[in-house]
C-alpha positions in Angstrom: 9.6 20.4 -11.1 9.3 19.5 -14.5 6.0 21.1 -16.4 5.0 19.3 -19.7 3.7 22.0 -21.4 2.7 20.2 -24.6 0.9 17.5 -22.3 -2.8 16.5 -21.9 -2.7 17.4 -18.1 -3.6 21.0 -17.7 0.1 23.1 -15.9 -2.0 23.8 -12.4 -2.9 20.1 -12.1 0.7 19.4 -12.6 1.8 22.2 -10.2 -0.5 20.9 -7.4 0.4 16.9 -8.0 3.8 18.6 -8.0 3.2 20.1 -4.4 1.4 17.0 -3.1 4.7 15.0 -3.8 6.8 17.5 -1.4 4.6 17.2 0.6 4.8 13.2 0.7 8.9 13.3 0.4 8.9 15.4 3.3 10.3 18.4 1.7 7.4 20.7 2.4 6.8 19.0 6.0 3.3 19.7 7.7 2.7 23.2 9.2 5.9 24.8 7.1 5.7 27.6 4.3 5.4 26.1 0.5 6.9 28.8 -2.2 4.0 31.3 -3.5 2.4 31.4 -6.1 4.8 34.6 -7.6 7.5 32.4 -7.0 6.1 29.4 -8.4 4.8 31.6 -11.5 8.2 33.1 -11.9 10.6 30.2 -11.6 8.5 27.9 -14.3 7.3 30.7 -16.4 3.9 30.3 -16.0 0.7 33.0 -15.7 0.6 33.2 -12.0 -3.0 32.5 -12.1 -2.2 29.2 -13.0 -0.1 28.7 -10.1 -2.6 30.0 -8.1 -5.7 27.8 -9.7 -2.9 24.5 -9.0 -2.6 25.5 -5.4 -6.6 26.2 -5.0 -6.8 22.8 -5.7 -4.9 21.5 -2.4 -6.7 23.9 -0.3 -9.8 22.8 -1.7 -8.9 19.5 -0.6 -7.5 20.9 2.8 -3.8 20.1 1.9 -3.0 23.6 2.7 -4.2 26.7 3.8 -3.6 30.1 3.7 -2.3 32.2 6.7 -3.3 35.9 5.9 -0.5 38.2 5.3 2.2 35.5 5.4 1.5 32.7 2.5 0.5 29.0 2.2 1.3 26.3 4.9 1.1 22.7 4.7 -2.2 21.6 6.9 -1.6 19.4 9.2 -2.3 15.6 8.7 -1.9 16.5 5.2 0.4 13.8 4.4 -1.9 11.1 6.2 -4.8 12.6 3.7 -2.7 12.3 0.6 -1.1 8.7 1.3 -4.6 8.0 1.8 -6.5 9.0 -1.2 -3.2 7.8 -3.3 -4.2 4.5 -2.0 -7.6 4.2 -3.1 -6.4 5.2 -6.4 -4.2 2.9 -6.5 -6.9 0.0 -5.7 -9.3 1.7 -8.4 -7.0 1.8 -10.5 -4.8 -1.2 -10.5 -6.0 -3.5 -7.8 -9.3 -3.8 -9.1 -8.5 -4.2 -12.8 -6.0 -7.1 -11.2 -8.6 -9.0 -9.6 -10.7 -8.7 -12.6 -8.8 -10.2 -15.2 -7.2 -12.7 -12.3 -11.2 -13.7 -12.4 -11.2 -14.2 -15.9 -7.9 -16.2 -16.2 -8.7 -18.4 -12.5 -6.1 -17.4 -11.1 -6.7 -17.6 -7.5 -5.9 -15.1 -4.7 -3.6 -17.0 -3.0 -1.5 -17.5 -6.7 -1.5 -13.7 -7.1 0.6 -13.2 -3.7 2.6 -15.8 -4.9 3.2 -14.4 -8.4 3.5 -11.4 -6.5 5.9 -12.3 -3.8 8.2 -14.9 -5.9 7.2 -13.5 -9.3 5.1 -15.4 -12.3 7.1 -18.7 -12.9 3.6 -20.0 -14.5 3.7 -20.2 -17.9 
């Protein structure tokens, strides 16, 4: 994991966006351990409250969950939840923008597949 420390994203959202892409990759696979938060702390240098306040964040969101005595585990369907919140940002953010300026220039539906699929030949 890289941490940009002199970035506008505060460390623990970075930590937890960190986790949710093991989690997607299949490296921290549903139902196993992820590292703790002492680890996580001590291997980036970072307060371990920090660490902890990125990892509140996915169990907040029910990414993963805390078995008492023993650590944090990765919930199960945790990857379907993720992929599917990643793809309604993805539509906020860059589908709908798309559409809108497609709008504005008449470029139809049909000509953004195309573009899409064959790339934009229209000049």
């Amino acid at each position: 994991m890289y941490l940009n420390l002199d970035g506008e994203k505060p460390i623990y959202v970075q930590m937890a966006e960190w986790i949710e892409e093991n989690i997607l990759s299949g490296t921290f696979p549903e139902e196993t351990q992820i590292p703790s938060t002492t680890d996580i702390s001590a291997q980036y240098k970072i307060n371990p409250a920090t660490a902890l306040k990125g990892v509140n964040i996915l169990v907040d969101k029910g990414i993963i969950y805390k078995k008492r005595g023993l650590g944090m585990f990765v919930s199960k369907g945790a990857e379907e939840k993720l992929r599917s919140e990643r793809k309604q940002e993805f539509f906020e953010k860059f589908v709908k923008s798309l559409l809108s300026e497609a709008e504005k220039l008449n470029i139809t539906k049909k000509k953004i597949v195309d573009m899409i699929e064959k790339g934009c030949d229209d000049k």
